[in-house]
N, C-alpha and C positions, 0 to 999 in steps of 0.2 A: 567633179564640181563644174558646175558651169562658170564659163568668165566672166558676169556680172554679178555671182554670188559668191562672197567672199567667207559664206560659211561655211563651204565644204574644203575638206583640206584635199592639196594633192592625192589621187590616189594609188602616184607612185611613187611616193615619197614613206620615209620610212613613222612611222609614230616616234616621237622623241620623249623618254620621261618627261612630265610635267613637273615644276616646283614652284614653287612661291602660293601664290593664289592662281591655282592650276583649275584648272574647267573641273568644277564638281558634277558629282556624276547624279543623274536624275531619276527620276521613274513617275509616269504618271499618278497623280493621285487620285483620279477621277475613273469613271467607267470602267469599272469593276467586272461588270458582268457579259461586256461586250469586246467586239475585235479590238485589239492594243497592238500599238506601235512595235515596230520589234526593234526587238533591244539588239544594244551593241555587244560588246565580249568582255569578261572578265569573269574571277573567280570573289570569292564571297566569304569574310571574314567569319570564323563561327564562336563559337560560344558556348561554356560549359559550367553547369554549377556545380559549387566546389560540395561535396560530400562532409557529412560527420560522423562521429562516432563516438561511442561512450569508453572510458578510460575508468575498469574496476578492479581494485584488489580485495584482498584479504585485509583484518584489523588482527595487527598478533597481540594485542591485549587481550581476544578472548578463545585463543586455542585452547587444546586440549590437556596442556600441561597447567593451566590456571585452574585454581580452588575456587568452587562455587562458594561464595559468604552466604548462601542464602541456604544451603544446602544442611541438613541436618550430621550427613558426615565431617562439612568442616573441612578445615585442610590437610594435607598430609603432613607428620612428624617426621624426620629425616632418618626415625628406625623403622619407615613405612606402617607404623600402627595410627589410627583415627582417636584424633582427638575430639568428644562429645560436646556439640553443642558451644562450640567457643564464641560465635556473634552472628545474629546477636541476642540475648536470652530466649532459653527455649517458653515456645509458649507466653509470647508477650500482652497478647489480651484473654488468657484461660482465667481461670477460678483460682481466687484468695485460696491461696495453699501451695499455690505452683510456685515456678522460677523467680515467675515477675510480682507477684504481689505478694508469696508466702515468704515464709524462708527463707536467705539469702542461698542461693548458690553455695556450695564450696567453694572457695579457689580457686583455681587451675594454676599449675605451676606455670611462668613463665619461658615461653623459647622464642630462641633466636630465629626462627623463623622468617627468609626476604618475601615466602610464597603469604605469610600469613598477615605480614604488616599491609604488602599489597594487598591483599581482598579487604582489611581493614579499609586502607586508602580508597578501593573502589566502591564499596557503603557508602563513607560518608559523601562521596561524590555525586551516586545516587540518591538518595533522602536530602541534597541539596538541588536535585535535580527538577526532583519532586515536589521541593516546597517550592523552587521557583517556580513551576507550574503551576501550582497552586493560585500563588500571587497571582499570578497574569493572569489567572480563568476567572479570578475575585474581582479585578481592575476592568479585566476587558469587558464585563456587564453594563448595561444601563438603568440605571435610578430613577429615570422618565419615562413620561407616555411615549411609546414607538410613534416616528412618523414615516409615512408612506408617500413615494413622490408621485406614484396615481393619486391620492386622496387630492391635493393639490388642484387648485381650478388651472385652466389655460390661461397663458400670458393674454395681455390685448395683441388683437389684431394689428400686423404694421400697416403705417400708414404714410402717406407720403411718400414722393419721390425717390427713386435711389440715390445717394450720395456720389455731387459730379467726379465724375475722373475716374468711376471704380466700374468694372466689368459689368457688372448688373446697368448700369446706366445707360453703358456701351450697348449690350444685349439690346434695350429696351429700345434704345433708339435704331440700330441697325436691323432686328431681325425680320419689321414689316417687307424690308426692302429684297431681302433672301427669297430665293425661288427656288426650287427644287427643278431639274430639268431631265425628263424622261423621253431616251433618245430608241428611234428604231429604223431599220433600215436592211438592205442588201447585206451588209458584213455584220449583221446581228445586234444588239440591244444593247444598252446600259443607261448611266445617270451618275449625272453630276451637278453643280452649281450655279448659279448665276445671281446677278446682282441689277434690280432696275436703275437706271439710270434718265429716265425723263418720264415724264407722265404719260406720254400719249404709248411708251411700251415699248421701250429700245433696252435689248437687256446686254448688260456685259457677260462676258465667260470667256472661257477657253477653245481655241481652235480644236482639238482633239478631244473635246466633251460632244460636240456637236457634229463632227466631222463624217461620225458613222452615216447620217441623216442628208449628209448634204445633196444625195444626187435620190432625189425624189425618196426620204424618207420622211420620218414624222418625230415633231418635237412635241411638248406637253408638256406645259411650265405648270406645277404647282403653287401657288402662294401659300404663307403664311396661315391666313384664313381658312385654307382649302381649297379653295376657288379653284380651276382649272380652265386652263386656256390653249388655244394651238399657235405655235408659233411656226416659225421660217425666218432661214440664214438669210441675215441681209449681207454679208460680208465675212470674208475669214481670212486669216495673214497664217500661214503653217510655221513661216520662218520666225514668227514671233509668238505661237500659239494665242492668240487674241482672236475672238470670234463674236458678232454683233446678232443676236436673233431678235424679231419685233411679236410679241404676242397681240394678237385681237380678241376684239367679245369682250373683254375687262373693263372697268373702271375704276376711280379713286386709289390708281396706284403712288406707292411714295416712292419718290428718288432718293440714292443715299446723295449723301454728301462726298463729296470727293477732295479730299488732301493732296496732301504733295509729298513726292518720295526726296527730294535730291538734298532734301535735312534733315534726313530718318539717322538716329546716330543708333551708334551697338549701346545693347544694355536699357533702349527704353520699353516700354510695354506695351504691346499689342493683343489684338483677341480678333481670331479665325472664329469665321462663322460656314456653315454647310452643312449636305446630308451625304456623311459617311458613313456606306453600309447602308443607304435609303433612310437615316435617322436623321429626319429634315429637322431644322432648326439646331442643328448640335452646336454649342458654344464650348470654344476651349481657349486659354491665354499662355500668354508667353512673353519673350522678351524678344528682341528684332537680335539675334546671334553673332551677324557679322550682314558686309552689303558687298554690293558688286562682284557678287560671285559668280563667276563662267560659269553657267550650267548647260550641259547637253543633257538632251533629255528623250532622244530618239524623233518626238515626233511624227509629222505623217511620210508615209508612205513614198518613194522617191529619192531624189539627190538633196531636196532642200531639209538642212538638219537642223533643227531647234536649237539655236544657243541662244541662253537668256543671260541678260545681266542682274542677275538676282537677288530680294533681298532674300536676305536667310532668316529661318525664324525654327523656333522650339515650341511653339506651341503646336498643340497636339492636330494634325494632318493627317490624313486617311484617305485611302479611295472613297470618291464621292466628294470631296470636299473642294476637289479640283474647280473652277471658275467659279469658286465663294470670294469674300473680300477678308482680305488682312485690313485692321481699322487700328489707328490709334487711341490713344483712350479720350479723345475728344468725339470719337463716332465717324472720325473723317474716314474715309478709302484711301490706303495707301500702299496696297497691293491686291495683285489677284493672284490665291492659291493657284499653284500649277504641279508641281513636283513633288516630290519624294526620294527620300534615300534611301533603298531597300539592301540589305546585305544578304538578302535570300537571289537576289537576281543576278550576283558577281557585281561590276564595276559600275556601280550606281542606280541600280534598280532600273534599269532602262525597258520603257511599257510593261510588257506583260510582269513584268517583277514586281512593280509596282503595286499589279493587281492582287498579286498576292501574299505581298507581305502588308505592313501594317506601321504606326509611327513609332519611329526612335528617337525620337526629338529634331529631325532635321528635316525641313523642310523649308518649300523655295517658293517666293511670289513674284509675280512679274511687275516693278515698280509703275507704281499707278501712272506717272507723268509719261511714261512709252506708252501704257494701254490708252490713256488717255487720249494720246496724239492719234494713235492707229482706230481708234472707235472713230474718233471725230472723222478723218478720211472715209472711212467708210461709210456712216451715215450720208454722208456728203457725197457720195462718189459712186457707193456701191462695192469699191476694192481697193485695198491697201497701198501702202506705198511701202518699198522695202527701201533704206537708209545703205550706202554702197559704197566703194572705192573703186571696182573695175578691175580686183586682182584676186588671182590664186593666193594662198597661203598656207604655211608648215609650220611645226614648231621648229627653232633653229635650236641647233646643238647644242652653243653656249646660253642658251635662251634668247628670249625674244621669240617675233615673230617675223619668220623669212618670205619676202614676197615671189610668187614665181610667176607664170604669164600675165604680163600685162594689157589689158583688154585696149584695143584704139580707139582712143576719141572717150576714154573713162576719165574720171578725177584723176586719179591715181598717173598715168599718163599726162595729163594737163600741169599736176602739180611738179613733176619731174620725177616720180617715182622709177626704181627702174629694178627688173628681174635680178631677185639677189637679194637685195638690199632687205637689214634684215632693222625692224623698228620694236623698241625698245623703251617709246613710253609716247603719249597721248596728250597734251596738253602734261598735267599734272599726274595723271594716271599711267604707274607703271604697266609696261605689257609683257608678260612673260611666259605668254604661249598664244597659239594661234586661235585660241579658241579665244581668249582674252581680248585680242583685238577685234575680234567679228564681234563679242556681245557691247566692246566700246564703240563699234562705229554704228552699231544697229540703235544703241539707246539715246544716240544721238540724232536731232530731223536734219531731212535736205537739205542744203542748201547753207548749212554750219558751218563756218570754217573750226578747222584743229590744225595743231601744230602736231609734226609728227617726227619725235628725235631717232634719230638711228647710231647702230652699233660705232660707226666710225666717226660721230660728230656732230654730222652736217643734222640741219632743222628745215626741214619742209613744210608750208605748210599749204591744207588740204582743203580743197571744199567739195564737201560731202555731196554725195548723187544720189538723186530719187528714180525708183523704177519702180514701175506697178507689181503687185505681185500676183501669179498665176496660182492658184489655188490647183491643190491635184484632184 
């Protein structure tokens, strides 16, 4: 780790289980078909469908020791001779003279027979079986003309607006502003997402959608329309995956509108938009899961690690879909798709896992009010500005976050911090691992002050430091 990035942990410190709200584990969801970050280590929960099977026996009502009643032998007498024709009369629709319409029958002497009352019993079971059959084939007809739901003309045409606040609305208003971005370069090809954000062609995404491209490759925003244009990075932060590309040749492009994350609550409703799998325009919705969630997500290439402070979301997320917009259902921006949780990759889909697994419902956007702050710098400036304290940090034992070398002349130093000391909440926000505090001091700008509680008591507080960021 370097000593002004507070995102990489010691690398000779030991990893400490994570708990509470521990750094969730990530995987790109974007660039699918090109070089991907390499993932970190872990093994990968699996999965198995549960099997059925049919459960048959035998019916001993009709073994081979039961009298056929239908049988012209009848049942057996218990002196093993055949009694003729006992039920039910022989010949029941033949010619006046027979059983049934001549002549009564003789008699048959009565026996006590349980074999013959039974086939008795199992007759009249059946010819009640049969009549109910009957009934129901009587009933279940129709006494009317058939109708056919072809014959039927088509409803009208809809017309009108979608109904505010419902996804269709969302779509309609969001998806002019959706770009499809086709990336190629030295480490190979793929595609992902972006979103315009001003007229003249400034588009938001992802650092690691673009990044293939960055050292003299080629970008190609698709629109909506179709339209196609060439763009070039104006700016890229790896330690925040945020990346700014400006397209030319275009006009009458739309900006989206852009919301706010920091009163995004769990359980409201959002809708991802992007081209997962190259299927530009895909709409899918959800609910916002949970926020402020650590996530590492490998990132580019080097010591600087992507930790995000994430919202989390279940709506549906796929490679490609990476530097699309999470929108409220007012149409606002209030996140950019970045991650994925893949269980085919081990401990959080980290890159290439990503690419190749697919959504389970969990997925992560980088809250619009960071991307926001980090675009604006960089239109402005050309390069990011990465948000710091000036210290190593670990997970500590008991939890928290343990600091270890202190950089000279950092915040962290200024405000009295000192190696060791291990912090355990943020202002209001608990810390309970080290990955939790780099994505709290990174979502926070420059120049911020925070109060910073530690293990033993004491309250520090901090003002936060700005460094540019070196892109690799």
């Amino acid at each position: 780790m370097t000593e002004n990035d507070p995102s990489t942990h010691d690398p000779a410190a030991p990893r400490q289980p994570e708990t509470g709200q521990q750094a969730a584990q990530g995987g790109w969801a974007g660039n699918p078909y090109g070089e991907q970050a390499k993932p970190e280590s872990g093994g990968a929960p699996q999965y198995s469908e549960p099997s059925y099977h049919a459960v048959t026996g035998a019916d001993p009502s009709y073994g081979a020791q039961n009298a056929n009643p239908w049988s012209a032998q009848g049942a057996q007498l218990p002196s093993g001779q055949t009694q003729q024709s006992v039920y039910p009369p022989a010949n029941p629709y033949g010619a006046p003279g027979t059983a049934a319409y001549g002549t009564p029958a003789p008699p048959q002497p009565k026996r006590s027979s349980g074999k013959l009352l039974a086939g008795v019993a199992l007759v009249a079971l059946l010819v009640g079986g049969i009549a109910g059959g009957a009934v129901g084939y009587l009933t279940g007809g129709s006494s009317g003309p058939s109708s056919n739901a072809l014959d039927a003309p088509k409803p009208a045409q809809q017309t009108g607006n979608a109904p505010a606040g419902s996804v269709e609305a969302v779509a309609q208003k969001l998806s002019p502003s959706v770009v499809e971005l086709q990336v190629s370069g030295q480490q190979g090809a793929g595609e992902g997402s972006g979103f315009v954000i001003s007229t003249d062609g400034y588009i938001l995404t992802n650092n690691h959608v673009v990044e293939v491209a960055a050292n003299g490759g080629q970008i190609q925003a698709v629109l909506q329309d179709g339209r196609k244009a060439a763009a070039k990075v104006v700016g890229r932060d790896p330690t925040t995956d945020i990346a700014v590309v400006k397209v030319t040749g275009v006009n009458n492009l739309t900006p989206v509108e852009l919301g706010r994350s920091d009163d995004l609550r769990v359980g409201q409703s959002v809708v991802a938009i992007g081209s997962p799998f190259e299927l530009a325009g895909t709409v899918t919705s959800g609910i916002v899961s949970s926020l402020h969630r650590p996530v590492r997500a490998g990132g580019s290439t080097g010591d600087q690690t992507t930790v995000m402070d994430a919202v989390q979301t279940d709506a549906a997320i796929n490679p490609g879909n990476s530097g699309g917009p999470l929108a409220n259902m007012a149409g606002q921006v209030i996140g950019i798709n970045s991650a994925i949780y893949s269980p085919q990759s081990g401990q959080g889909g980290q890159g290439q896992g990503a690419s190749e697994g697919g959504n389970v419902g969990i997925g992560f956007a980088i809250p619009i009010d960071q991307a926001r702050r980090t675009a604006d710098t960089i239109i402005k400036t050309g390069q990011a500005v990465q948000t710091y304290i000036g210290a190593q940090v670990k997970d500590a034992p008991q939890g928290g976050a343990q600091l270890g070398a202190i950089t000279a002349g950092s915040p962290a130093e200024k405000a009295g911090l000192k190696e060791g000391d291990v912090v355990t909440k943020i202002d209001d926000r608990t810390i309970d691992s080290a990955d939790t505090l780099v994505a709290a001091v990174r979502t926070r700008a420059p120049d911020e002050k925070a109060t910073f509680t530690l293990a033993d008591g004491r309250t520090v507080e901090v003002t936060l430091g700005g460094q540019p960021v070196q892109p690799n």
